[in-house]
MMTF fields as JSON, N, C-alpha, C and O atoms, coordinates in Angstrom:
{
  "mmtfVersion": "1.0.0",
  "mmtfProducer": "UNKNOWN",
  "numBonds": 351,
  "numAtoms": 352,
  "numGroups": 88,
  "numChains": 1,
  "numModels": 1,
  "chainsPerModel": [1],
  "groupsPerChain": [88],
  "chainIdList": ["A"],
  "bondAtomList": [4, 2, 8, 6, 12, 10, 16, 14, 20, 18, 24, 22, 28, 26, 32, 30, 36, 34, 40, 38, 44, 42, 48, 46, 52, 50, 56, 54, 60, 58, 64, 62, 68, 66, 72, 70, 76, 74, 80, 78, 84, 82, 88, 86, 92, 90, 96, 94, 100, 98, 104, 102, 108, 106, 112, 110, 116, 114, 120, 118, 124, 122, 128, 126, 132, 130, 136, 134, 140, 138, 144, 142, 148, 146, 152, 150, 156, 154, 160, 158, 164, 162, 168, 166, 172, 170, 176, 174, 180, 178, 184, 182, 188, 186, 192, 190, 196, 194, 200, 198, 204, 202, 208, 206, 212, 210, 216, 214, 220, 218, 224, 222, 228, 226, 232, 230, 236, 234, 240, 238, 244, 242, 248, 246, 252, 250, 256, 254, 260, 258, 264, 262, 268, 266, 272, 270, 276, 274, 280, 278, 284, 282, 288, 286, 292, 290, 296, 294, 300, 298, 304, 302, 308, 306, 312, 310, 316, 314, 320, 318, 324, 322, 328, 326, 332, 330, 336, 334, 340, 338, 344, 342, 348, 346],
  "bondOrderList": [1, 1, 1, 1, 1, 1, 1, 1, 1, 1, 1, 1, 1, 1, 1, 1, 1, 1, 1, 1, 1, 1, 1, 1, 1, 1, 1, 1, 1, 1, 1, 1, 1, 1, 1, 1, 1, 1, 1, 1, 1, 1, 1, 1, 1, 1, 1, 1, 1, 1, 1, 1, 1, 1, 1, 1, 1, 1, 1, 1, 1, 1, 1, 1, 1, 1, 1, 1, 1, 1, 1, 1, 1, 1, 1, 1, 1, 1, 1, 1, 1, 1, 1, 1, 1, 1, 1],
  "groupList": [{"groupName": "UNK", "atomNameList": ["N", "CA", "C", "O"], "elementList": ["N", "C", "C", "O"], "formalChargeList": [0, 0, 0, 0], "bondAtomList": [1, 0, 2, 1, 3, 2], "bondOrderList": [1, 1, 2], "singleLetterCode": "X", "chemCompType": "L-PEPTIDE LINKING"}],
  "groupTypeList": [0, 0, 0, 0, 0, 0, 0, 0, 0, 0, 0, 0, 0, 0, 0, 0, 0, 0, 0, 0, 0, 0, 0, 0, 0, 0, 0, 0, 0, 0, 0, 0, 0, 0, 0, 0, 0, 0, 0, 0, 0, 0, 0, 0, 0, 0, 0, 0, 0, 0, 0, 0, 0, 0, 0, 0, 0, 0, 0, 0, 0, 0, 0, 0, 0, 0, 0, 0, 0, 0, 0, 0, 0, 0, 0, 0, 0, 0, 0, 0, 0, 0, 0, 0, 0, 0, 0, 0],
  "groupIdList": [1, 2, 3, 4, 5, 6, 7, 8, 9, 10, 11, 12, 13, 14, 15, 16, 17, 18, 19, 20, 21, 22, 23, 24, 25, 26, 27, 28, 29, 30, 31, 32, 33, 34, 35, 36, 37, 38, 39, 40, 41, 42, 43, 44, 45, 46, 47, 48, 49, 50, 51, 52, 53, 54, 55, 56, 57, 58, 59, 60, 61, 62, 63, 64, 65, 66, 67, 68, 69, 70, 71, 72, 73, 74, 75, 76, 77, 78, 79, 80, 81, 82, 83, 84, 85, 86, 87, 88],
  "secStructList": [7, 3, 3, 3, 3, 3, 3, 7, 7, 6, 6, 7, 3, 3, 3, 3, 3, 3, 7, 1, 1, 7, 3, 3, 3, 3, 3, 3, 3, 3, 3, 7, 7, 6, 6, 7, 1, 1, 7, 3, 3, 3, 3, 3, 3, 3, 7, 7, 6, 6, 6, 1, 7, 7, 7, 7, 7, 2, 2, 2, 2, 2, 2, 2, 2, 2, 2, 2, 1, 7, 7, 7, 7, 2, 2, 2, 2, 2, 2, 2, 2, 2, 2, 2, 2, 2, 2, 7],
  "xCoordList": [-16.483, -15.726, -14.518, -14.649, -13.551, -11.948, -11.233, -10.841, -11.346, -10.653, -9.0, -8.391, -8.431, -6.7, -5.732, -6.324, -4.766, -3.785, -5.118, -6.268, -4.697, -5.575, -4.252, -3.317, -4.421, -3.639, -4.13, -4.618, -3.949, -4.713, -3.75, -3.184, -3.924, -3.914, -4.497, -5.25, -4.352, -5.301, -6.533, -6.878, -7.53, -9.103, -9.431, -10.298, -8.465, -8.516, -8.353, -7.652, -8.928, -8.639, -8.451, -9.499, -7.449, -7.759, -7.509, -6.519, -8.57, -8.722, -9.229, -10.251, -8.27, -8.16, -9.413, -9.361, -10.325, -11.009, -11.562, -11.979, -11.361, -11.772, -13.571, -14.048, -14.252, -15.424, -15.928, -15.907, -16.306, -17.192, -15.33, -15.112, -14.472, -13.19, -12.361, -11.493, -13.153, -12.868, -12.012, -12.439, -11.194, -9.967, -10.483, -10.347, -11.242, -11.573, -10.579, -9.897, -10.748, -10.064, -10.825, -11.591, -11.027, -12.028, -11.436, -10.303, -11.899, -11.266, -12.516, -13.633, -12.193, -13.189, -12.885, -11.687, -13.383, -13.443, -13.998, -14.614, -13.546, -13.899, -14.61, -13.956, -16.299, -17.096, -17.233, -17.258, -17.484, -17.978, -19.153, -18.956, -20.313, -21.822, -22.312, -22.367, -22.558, -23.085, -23.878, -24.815, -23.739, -24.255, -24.238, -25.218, -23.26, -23.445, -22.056, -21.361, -21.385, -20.54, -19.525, -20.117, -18.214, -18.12, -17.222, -16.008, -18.476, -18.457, -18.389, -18.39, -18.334, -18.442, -17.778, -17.764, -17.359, -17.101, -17.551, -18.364, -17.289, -18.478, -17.376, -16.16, -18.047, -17.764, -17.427, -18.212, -16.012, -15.973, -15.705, -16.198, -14.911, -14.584, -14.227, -13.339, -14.689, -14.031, -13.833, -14.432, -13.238, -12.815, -12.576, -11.379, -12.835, -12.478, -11.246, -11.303, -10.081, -9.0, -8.424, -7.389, -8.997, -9.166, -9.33, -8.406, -10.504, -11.42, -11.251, -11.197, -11.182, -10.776, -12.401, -12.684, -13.475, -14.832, -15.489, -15.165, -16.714, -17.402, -18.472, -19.591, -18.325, -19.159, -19.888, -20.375, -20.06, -20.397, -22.27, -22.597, -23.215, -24.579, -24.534, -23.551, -25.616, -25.904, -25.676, -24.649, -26.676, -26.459, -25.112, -24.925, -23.948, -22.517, -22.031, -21.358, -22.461, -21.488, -21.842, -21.022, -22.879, -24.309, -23.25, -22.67, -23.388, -22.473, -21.436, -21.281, -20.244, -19.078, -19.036, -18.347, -19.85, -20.07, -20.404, -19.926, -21.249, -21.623, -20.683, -20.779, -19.677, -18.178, -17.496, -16.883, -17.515, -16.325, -16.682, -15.965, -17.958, -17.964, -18.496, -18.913, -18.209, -18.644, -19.798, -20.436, -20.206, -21.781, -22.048, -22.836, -21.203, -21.525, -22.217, -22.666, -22.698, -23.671, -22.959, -23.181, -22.152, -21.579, -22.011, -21.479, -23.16, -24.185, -23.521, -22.745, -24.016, -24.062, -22.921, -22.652, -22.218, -20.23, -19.779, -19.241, -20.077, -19.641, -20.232, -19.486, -21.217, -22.476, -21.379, -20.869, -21.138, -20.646, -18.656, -18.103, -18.107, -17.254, -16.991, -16.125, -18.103, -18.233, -18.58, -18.236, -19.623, -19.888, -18.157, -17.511, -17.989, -16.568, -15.639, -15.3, -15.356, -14.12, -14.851, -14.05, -16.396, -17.135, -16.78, -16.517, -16.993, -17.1, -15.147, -14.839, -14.35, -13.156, -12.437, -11.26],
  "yCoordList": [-39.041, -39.97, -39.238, -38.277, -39.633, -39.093, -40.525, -41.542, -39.924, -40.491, -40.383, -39.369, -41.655, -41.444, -42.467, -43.53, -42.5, -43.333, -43.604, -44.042, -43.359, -43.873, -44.21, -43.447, -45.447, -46.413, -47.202, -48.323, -46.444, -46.743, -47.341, -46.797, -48.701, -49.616, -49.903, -50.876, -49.202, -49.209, -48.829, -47.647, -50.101, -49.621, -49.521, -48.876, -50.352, -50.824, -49.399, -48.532, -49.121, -47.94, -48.495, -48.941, -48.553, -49.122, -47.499, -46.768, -47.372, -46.408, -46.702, -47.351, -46.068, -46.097, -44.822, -43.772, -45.177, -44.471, -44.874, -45.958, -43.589, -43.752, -42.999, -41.979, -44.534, -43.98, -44.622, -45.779, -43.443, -43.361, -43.726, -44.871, -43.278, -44.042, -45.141, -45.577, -45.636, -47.118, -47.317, -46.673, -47.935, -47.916, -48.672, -49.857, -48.485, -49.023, -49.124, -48.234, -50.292, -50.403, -50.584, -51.522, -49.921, -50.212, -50.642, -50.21, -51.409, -52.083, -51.485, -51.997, -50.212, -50.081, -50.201, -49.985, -50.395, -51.0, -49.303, -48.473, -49.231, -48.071, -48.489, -49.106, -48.072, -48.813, -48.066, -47.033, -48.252, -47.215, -47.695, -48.791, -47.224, -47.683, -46.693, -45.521, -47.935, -47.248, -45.891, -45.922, -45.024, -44.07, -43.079, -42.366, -43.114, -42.352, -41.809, -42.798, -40.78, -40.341, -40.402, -40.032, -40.807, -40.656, -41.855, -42.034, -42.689, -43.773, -43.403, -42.332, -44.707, -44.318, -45.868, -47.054, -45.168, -46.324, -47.449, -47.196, -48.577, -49.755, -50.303, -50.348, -50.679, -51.101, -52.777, -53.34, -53.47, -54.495, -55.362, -56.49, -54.888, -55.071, -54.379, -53.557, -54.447, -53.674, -54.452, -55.519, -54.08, -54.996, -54.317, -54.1, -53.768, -52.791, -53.516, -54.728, -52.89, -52.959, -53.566, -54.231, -53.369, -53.268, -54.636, -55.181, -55.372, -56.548, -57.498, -58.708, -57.158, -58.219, -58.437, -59.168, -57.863, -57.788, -56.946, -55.778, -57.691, -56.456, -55.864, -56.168, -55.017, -54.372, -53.284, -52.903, -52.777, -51.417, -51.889, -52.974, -50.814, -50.69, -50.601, -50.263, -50.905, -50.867, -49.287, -48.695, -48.611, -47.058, -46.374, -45.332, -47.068, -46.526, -46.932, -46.225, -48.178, -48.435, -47.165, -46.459, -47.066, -46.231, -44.37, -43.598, -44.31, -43.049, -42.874, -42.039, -43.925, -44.219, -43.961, -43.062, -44.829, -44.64, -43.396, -43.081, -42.846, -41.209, -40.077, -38.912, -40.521, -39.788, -39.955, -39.027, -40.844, -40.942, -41.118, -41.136, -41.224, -40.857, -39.435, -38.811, -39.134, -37.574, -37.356, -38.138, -36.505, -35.935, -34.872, -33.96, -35.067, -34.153, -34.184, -35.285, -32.911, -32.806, -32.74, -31.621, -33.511, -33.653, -32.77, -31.665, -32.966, -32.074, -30.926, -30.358, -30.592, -29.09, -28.613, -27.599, -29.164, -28.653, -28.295, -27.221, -29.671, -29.5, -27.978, -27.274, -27.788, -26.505, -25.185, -24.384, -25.127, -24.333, -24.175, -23.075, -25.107, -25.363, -24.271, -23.404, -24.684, -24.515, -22.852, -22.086, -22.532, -20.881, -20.115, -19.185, -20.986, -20.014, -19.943, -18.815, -20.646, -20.788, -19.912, -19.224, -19.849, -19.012, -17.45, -16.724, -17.459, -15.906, -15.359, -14.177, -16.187, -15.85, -15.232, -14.87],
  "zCoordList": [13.19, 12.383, 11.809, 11.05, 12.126, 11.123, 10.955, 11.526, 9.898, 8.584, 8.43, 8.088, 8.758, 7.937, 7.326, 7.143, 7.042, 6.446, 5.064, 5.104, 4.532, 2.983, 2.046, 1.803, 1.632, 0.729, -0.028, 0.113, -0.982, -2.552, -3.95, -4.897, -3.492, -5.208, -6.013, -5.977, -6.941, -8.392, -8.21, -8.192, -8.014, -7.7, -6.048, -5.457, -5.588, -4.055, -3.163, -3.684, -1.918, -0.946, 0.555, 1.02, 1.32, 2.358, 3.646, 3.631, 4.481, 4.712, 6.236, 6.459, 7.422, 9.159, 9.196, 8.554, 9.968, 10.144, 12.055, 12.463, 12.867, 14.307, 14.171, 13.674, 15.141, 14.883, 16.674, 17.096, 17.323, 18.85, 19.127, 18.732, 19.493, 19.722, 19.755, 20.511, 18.163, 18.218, 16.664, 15.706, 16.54, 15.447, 14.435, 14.74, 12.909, 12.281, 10.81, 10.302, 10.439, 9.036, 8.077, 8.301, 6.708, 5.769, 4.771, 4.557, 4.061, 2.393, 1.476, 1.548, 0.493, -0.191, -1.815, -2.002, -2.684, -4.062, -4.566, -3.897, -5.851, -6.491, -7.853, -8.694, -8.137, -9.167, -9.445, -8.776, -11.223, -11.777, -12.466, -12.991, -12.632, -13.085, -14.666, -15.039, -15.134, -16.592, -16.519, -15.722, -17.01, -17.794, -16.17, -15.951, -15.293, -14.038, -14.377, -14.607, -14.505, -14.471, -12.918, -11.904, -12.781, -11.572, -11.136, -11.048, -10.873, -10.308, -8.586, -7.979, -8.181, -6.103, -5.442, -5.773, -4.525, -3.745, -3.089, -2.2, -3.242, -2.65, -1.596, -1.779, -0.53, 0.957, 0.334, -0.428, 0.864, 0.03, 1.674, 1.682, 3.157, 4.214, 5.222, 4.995, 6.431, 7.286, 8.864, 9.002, 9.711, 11.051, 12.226, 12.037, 13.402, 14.39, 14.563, 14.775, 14.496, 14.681, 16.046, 16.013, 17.056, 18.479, 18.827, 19.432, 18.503, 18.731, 17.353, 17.572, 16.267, 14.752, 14.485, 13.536, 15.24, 14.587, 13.822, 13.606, 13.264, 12.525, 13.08, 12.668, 14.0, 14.597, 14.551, 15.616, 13.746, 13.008, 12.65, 12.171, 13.013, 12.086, 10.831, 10.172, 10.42, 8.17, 8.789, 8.458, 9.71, 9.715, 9.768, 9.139, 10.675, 10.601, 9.231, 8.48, 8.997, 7.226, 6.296, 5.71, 6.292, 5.055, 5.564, 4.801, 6.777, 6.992, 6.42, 5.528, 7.011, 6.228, 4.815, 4.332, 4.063, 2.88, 1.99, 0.9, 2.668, 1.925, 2.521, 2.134, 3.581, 3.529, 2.436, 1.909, 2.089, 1.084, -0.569, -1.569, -0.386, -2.114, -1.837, -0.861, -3.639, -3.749, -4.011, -4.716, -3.624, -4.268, -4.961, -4.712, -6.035, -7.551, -8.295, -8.613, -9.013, -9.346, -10.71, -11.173, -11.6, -12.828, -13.498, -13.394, -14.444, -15.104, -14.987, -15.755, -13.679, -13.287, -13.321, -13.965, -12.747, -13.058, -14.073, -14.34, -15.06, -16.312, -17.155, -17.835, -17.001, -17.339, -16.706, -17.488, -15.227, -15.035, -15.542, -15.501, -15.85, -16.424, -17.794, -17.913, -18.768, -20.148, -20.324, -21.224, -18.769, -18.846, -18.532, -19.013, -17.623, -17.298, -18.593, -18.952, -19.062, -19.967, -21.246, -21.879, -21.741, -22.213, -22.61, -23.57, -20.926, -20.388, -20.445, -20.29, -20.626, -20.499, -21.9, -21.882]
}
């Protein structure tokens, strides 16, 4: 999967992504959830570029998806954050 052209309004991300050699367009929404620091991206549309269908598995979306949000460990950053500037 590679990922390009990313064009981002406000909360909106619209993001070209080629997946098995096939030209995909994604529309993703940026949420943020109580008491989760962060927030992540939620899948709002997408269309193979090629064909104007939605042809993709829950398993290719669910992939897609854990590309592009982050998987931080907040907590822990912040912890290591606070030692560095500490130790300085």
């Amino acid at each position: 999967m590679e990922l390009s052209n990313f064009i981002l309004h406000k909360d909106i991300l619209l993001i070209h992504a080629d997946i098995n050699g096939n030209d995909y367009i994604f529309t993703v929404k940026w949420k943020t959830i109580e008491n989760k620091k962060g927030g992540e991206w939620e899948l709002k549309s997408y269309l193979n570029n090629s064909n104007g269908k939605k042809d993709l598995s829950e398993r290719q979306l669910q992939q897609f998806i854990d590309r592009i949000n982050p998987q931080w460990d907040w907590e822990k950053d912040q912890e290591q954050i606070m030692k560095a500037i500490k130790n300085d």
